[in-house]
SEFIBA-132642 format. One line per field, with one value per residue: residue in one letter; y, x, z of N, C-alpha, C in turn. Coordinates in steps of 0.05 Angstrom, whole numbers, plus 32768, in hexadecimal, padded with zeros to 4 digits. Atoms other than C-alpha are relative to their C-alpha. Example, Ala and Ser with C-alpha at 12.3 -4.5 7.8 and 13.67 -1.06 7.14 Angstrom:
BEGIN
type <- [A/S] $
n_north <- [7FE8/7FE8] $
n_east <- [8012/7FF0] $
n_up <- [8000/7FFF] $
ca_north <- [7FA6/7FEB] $
ca_east <- [80F6/8111] $
ca_up <- [809C/808F] $
c_north <- [8018/8016] $
c_east <- [8012/7FF1] $
c_up <- [8000/800E] $
//
This chain:
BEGIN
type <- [X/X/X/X/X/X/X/X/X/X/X/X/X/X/X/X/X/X/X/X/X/X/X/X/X/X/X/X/X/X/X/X/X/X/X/X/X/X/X/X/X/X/X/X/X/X/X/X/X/X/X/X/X/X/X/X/X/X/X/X/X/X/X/X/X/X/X/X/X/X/X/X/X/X/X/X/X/X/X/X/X/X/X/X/X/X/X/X/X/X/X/X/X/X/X/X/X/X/X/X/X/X/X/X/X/X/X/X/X/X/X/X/X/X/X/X/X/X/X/X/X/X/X/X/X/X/X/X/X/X/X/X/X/X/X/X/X/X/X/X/X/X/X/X/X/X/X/X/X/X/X/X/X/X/X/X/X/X/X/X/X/X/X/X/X/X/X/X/X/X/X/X/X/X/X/X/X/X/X/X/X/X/X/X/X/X/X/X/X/X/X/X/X/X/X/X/X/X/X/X/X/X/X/X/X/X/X/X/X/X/X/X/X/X/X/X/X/X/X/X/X/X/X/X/X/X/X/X/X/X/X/X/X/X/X/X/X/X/X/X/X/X/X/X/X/X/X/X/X/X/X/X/X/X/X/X/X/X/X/X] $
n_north <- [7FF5/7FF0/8009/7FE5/7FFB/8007/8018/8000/7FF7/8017/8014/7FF7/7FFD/8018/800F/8017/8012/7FFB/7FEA/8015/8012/8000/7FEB/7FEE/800D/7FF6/7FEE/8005/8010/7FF1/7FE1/8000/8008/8002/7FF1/8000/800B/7FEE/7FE7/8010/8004/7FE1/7FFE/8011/7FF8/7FE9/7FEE/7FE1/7FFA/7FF8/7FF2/7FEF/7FFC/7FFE/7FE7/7FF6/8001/801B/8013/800C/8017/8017/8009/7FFD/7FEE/8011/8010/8014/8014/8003/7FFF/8025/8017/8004/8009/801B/8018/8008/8013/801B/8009/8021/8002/8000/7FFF/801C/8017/800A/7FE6/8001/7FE4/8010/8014/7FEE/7FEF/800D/8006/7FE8/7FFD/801D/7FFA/7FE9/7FF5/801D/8000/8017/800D/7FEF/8009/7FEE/8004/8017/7FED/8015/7FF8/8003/7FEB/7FEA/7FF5/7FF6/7FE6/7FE8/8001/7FF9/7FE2/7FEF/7FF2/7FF5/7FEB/7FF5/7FEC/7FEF/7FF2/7FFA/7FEB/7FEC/7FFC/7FF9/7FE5/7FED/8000/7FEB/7FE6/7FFB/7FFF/7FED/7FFE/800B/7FE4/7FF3/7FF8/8004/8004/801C/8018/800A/800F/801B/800D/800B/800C/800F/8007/8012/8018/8014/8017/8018/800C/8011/8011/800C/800D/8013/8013/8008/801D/8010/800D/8016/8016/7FFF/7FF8/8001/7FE4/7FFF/7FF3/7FE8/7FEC/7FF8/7FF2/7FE8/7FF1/8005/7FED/7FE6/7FF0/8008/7FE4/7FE7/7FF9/7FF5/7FEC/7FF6/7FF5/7FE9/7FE2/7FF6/8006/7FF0/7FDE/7FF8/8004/7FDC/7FF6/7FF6/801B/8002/800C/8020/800D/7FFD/8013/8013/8001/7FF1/8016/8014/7FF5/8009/8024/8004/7FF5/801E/8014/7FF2/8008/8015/8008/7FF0/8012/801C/7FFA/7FFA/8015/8019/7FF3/7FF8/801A/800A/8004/800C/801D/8000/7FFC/801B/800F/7FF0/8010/7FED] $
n_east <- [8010/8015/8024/8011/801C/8019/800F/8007/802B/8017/7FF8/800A/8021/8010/800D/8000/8019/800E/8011/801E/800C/8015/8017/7FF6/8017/801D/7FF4/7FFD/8007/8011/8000/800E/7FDF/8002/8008/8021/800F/8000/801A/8019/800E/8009/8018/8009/7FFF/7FF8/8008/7FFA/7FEE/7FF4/800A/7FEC/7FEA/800C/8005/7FEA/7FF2/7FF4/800F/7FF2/7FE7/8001/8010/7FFE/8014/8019/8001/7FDF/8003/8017/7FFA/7FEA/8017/800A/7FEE/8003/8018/7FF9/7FEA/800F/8011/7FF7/8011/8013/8006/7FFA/801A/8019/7FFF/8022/8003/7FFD/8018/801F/7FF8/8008/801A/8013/7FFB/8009/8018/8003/7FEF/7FF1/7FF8/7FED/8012/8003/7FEA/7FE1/7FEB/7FF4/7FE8/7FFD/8011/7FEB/7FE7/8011/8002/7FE2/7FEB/800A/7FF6/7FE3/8007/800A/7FED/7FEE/8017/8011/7FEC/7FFA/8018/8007/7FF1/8012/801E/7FFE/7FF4/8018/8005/7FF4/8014/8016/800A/7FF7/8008/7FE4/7FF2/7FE1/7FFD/7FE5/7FFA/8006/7FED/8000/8016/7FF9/7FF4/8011/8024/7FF1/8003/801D/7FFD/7FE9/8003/8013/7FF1/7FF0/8014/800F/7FE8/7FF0/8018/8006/7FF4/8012/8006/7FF8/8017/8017/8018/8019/8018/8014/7FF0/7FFE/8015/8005/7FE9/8008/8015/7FEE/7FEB/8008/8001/7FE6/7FED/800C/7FFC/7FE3/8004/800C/7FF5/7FE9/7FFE/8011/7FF5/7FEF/8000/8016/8004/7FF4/8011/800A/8006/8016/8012/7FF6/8018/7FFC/7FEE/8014/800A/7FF1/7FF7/8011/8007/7FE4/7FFF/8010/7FF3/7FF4/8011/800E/7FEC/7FFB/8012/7FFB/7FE1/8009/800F/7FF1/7FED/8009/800C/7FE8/7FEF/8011/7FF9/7FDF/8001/800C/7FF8/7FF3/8010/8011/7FFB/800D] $
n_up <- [8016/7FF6/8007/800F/7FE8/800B/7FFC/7FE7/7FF2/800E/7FF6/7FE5/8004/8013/7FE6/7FEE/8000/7FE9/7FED/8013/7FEE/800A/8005/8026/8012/8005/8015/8017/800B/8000/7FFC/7FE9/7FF6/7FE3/7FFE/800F/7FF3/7FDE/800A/8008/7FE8/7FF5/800C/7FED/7FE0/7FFC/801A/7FFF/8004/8018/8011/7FF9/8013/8015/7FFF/8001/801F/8001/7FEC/7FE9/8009/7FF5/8009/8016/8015/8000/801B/8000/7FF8/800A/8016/7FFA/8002/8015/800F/7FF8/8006/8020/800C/7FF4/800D/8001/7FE4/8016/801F/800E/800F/7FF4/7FEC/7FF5/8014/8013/8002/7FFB/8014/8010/7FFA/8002/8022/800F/7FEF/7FFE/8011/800C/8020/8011/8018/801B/8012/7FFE/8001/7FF8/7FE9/7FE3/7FE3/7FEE/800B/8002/7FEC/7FF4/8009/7FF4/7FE9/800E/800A/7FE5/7FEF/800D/8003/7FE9/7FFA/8019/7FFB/7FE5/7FF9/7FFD/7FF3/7FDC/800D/7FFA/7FEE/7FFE/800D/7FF6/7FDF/7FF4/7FEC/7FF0/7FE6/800A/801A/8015/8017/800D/7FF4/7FE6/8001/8013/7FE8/7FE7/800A/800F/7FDF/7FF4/7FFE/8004/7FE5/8012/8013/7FF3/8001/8013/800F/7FE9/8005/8024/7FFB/7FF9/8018/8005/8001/8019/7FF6/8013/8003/7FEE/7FE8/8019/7FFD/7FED/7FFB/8005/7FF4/7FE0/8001/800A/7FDB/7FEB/800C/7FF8/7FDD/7FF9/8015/7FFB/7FE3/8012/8008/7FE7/7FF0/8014/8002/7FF3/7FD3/7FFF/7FFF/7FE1/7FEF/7FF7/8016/8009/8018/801F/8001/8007/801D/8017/8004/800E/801E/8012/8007/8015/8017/801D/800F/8019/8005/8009/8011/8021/800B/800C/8020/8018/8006/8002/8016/8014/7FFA/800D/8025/7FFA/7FF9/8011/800C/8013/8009/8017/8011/800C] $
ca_north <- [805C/8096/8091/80BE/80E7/80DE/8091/8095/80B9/8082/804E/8071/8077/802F/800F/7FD7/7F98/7F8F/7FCE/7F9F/7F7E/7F65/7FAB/7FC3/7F84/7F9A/7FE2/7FCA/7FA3/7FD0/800A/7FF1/7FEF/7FE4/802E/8022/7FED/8018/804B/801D/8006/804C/8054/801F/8038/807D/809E/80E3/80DE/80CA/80FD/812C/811C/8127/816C/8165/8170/812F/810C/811D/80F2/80BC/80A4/8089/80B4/809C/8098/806F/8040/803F/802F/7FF6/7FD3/7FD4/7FBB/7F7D/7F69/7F6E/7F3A/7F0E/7F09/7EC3/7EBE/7EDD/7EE0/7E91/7E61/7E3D/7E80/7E87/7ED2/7EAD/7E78/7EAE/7ED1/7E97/7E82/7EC4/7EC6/7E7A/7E8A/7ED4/7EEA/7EAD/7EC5/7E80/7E75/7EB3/7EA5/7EED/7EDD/7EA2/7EB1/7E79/7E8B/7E7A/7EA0/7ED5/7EDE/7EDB/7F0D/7F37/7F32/7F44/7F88/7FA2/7F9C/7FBB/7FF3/8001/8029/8053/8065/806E/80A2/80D5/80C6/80C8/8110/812A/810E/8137/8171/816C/815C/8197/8193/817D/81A9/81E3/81EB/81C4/81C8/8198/8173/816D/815A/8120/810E/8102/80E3/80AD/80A8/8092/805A/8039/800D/7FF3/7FE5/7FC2/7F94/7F85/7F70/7F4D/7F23/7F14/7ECC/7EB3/7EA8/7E70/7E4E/7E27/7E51/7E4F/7E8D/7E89/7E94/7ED0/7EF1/7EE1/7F03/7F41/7F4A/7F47/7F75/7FA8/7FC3/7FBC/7FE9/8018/801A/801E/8056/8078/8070/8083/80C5/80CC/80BA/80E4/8126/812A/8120/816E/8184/81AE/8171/8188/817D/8133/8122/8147/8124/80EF/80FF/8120/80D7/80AF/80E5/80DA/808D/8094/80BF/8081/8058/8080/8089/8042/8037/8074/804A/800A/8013/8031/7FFE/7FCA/7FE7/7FF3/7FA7/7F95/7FAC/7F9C/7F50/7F51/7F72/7F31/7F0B/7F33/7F0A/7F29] $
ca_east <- [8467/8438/83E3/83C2/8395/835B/835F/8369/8320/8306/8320/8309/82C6/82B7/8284/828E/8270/826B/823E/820B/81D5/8197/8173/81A5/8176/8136/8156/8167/8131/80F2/8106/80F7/8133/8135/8123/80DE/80D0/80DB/80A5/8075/8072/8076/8035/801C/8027/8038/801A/8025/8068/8073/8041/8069/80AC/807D/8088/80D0/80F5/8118/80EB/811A/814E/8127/80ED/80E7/80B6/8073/8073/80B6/8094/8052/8071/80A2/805D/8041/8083/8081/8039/804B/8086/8050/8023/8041/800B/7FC9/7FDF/7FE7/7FC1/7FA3/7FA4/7F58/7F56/7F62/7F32/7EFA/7F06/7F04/7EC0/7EA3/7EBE/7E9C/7E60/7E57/7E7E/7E86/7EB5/7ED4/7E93/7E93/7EB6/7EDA/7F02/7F35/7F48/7F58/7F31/7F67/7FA5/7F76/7F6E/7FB5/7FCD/7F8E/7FAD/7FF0/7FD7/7FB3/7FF0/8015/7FE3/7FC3/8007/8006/7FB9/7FB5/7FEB/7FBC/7F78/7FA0/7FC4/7F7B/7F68/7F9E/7F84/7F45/7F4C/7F61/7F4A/7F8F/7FAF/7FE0/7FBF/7FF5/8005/7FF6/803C/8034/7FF1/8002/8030/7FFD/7FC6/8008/8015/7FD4/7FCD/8009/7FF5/7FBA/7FE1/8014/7FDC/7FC6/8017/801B/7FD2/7FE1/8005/7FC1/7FAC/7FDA/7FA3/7F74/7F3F/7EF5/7ECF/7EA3/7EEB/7EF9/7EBC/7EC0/7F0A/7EF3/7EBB/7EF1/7F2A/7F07/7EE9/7F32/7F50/7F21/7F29/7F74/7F70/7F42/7F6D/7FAE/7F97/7F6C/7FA0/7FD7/7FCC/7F86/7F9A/7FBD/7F7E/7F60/7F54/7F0C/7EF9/7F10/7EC7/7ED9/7F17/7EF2/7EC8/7EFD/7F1D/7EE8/7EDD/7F29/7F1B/7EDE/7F0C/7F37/7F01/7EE6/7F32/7F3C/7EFC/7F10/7F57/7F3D/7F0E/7F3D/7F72/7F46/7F29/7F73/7F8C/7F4D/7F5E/7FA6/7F98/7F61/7F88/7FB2/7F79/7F46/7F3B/7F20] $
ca_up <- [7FB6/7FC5/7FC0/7F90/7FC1/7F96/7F92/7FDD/7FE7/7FB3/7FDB/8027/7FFF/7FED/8016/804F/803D/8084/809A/805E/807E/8075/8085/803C/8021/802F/801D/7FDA/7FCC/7FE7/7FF9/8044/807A/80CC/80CC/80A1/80CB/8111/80EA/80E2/8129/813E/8113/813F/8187/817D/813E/8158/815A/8117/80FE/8123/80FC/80B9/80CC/80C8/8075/808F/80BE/80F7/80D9/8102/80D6/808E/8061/805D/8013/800D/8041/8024/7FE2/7FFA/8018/7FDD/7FBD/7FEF/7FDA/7F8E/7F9B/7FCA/7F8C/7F86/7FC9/7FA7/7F60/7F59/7F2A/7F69/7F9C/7FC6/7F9D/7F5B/7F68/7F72/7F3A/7F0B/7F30/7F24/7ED5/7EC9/7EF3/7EE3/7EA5/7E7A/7E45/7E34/7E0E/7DE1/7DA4/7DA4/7DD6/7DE5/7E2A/7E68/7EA6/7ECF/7EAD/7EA2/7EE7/7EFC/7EC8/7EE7/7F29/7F0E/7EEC/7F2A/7F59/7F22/7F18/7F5E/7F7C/7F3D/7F41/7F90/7F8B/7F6D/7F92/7FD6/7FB1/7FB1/7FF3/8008/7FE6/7FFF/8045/806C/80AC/80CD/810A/80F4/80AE/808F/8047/800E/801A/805D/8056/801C/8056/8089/8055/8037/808C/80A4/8076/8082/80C0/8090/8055/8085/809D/805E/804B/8094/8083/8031/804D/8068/8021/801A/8039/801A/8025/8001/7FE7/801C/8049/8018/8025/8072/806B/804E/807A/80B7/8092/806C/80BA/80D5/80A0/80AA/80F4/80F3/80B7/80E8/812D/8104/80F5/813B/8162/812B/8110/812C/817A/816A/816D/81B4/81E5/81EA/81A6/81AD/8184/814A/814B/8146/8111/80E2/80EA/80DB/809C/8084/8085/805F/802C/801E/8019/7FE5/7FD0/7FCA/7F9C/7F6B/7F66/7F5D/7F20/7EF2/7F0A/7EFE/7EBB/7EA3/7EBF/7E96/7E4F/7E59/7E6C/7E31/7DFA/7DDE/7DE4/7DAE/7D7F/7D3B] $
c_north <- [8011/7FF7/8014/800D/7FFD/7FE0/7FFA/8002/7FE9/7FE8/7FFE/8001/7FE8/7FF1/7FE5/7FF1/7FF6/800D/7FF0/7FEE/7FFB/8018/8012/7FEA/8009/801E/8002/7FF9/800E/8011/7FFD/7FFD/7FF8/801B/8006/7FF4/8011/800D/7FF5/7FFF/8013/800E/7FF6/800C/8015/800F/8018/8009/8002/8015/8013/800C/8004/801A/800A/7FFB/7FE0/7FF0/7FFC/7FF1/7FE8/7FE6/7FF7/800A/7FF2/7FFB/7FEA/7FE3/7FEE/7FEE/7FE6/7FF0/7FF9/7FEB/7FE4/7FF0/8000/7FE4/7FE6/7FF7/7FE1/7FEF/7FFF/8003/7FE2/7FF7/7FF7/8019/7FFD/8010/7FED/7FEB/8009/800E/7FF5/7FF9/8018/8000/7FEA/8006/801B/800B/7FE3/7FFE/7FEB/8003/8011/8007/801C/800E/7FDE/7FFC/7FDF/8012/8008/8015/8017/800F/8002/801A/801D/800B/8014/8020/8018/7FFE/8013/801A/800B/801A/801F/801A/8008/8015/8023/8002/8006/8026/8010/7FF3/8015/801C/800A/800E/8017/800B/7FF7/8013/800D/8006/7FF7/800B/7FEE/7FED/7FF7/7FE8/7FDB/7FEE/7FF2/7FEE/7FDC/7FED/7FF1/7FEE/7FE5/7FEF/7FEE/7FEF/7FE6/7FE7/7FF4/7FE7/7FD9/7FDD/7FF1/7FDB/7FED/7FF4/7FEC/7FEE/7FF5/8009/8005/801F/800F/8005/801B/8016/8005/8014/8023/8010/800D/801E/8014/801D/800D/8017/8015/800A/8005/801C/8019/8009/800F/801B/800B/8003/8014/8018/800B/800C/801C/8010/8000/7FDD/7FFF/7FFC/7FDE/7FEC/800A/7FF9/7FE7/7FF6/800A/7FDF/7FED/800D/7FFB/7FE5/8009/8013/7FEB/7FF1/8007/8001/7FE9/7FF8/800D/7FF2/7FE6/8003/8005/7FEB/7FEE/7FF8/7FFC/7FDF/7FF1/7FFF/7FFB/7FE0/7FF7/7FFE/7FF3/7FF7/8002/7FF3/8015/7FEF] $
c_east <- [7FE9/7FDD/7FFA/7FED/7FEB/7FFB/8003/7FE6/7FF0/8005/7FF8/7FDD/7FF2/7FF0/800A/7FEE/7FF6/7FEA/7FE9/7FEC/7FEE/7FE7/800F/7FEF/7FF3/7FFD/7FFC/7FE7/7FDD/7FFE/7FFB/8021/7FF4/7FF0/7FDE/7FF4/7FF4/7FE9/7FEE/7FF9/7FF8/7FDC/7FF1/7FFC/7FF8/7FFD/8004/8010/8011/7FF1/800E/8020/7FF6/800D/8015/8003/8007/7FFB/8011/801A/7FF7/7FEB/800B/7FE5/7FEE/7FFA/8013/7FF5/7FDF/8005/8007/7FEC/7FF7/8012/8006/7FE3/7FFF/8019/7FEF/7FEB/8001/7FE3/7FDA/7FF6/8004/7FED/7FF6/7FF6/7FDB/7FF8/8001/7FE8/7FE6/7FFD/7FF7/7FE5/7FEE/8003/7FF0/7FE6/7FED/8008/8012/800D/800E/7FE9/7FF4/800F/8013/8016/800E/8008/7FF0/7FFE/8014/8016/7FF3/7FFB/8012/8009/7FF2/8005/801D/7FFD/8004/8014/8010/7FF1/7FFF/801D/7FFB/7FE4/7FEE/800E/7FE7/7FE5/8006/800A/7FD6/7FF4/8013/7FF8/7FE9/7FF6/8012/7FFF/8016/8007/8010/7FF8/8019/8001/8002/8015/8001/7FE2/8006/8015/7FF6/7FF0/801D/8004/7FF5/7FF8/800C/7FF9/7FED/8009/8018/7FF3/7FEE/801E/7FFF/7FEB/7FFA/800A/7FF3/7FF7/800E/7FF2/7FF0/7FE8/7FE4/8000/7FF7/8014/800A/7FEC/8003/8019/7FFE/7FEB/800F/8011/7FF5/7FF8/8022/800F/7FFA/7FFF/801B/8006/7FF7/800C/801F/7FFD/7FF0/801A/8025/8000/7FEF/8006/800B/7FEB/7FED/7FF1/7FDE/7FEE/800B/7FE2/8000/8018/8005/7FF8/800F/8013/7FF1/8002/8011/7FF7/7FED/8008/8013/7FF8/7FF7/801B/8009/7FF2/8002/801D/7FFA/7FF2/8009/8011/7FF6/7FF4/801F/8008/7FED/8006/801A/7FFE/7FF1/800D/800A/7FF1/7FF1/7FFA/7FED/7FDB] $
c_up <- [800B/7FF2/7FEE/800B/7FF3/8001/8023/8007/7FF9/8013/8021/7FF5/8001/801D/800E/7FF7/801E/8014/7FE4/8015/7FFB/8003/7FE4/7FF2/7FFA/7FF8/7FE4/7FEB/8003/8004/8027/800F/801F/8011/7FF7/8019/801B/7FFF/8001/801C/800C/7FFC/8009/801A/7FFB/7FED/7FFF/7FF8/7FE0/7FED/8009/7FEC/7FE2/8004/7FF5/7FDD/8005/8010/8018/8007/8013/7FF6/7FDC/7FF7/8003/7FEA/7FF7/8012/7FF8/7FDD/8005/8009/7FEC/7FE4/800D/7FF5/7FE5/8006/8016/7FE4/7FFD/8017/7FF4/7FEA/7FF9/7FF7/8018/8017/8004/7FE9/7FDE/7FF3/7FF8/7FEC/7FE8/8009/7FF1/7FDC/7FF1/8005/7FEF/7FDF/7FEF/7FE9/7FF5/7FE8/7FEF/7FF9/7FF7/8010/8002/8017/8018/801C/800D/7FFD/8003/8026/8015/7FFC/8008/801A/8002/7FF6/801E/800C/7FF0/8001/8017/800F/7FF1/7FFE/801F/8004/7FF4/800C/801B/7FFD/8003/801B/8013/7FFB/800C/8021/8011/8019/801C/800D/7FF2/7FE4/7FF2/7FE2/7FF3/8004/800A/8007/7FF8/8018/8013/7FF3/7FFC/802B/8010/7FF5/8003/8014/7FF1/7FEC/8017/800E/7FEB/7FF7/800D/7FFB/7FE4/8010/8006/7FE0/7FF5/800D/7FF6/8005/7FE9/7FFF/8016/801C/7FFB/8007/8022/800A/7FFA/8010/8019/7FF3/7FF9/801B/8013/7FF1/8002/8014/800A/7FED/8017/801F/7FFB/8002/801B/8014/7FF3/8005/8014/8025/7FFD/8006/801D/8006/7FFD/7FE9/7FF8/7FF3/7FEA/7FFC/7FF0/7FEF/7FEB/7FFB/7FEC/7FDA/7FEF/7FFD/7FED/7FEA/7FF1/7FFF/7FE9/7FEF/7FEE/7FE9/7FE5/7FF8/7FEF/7FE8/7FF2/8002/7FF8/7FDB/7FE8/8005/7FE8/7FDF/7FFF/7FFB/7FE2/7FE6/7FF0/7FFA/7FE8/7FF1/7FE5/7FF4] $
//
């Protein structure tokens, strides 16, 4: 009995469950693969190189995008919320302190609202949110900053700005797991005093050690300083993100509550 050449092709087309593996998981499931990871470390050692393949339409065919991997971090610390979105979580704890302490709306009668829940489902917003409102403040950091070798173009740019913070964001993913400790406030505060420096200093050697190093050997102090200046753009960045997300997670979480 002969094949029908068409269900032949369909049948030469169909995927191997064998060539499946757990980098088609993390594929599937963040957008991240064996290839993300490679990029990342690359971002690590060798920042040049992957700012280099930025240059390329298809990164060389050896990198994954810097938004695609920027995105999938962001898509692992939405599915760790379970970490510092839980009823007892350090973040959680501090939150409710500050609401009882600070902001004592149990005990004004228009609203009804549990501290606690309240400060889950505020948890819960903001990762939902923050992706959504970092994409346009890093889109005008881009914009702005122009001082990169070669005069790129805004694409290329948004390439380099999405690029450079991926080693921080990936240190924030690799350090969310400590919070399953039981840690006080007062470890909360000494945690932030430690990372907030660290992100800013890898933000800052990223792009020094990146685009920047393109730039004549002999100006290796404006280098330097055009680094430092990008960091202090997503610091500033981060702060115009945060406030609206936090503003919008705010009447969101609020909203049921209302009471008339």
């Amino acid at each position: 009995m002969s094949i029908d050449p068409l269900e032949a092709e369909i049948v030469k087309a169909q995927p191997r469950a064998s060539r499946l593996g757990f980098d088609s998981v993390l594929e599937d499931m963040f957008g991240l693969n064996i290839r993300a990871l490679k990029s990342i470390g690359t971002l690590f050692r060798r920042p040049a190189a992957y700012f280099d393949a930025a240059r390329d339409r298809d990164w060389l065919q050896r990198f994954t995008p810097s938004f695609r991997i920027w995105l999938g971090l962001y898509a692992l610390l939405a599915a760790m919320r379970f970490i510092y979105g839980g009823e007892t979580s350090p973040m959680v704890e501090h939150m409710v302190t500050q609401m009882e302490t600070e902001a004592p709306f149990s005990e004004d009668d228009r609203f009804t609202l549990d501290n606690r829940q309240f400060a889950v489902d505020m948890y819960k917003w903001l990762f939902v949110l923050l992706p959504f409102v970092f994409l346009p403040t890093y889109a005008v950091v881009a914009f702005l900053f122009r001082s990169f070798p070669g005069q790129p173009g805004f694409v290329l740019r948004l390439r380099y700005v999405f690029s450079t913070v991926i080693p921080s964001t990936a240190l924030i993913v690799a350090t969310t797991p400590v919070l399953l400790l039981p840690l006080t406030v007062e470890h909360m505060f000494a945690m932030s005093v430690m990372i907030f420096p660290l992100i800013f200093a890898l933000d800052m050697l990223t792009a020094y050690r990146g685009p920047l190093s393109k730039l004549d050997n002999s100006r290796a102090g404006v280098s330097l300083g055009l680094a430092v200046l990008l960091s202090v753009a997503y610091l500033f960045a981060t702060f115009a993100a945060s406030f609206p997300a936090m503003i919008i997670a705010l009447i969101a979480n609020m909203s049921p509550t209302v009471g008339g």
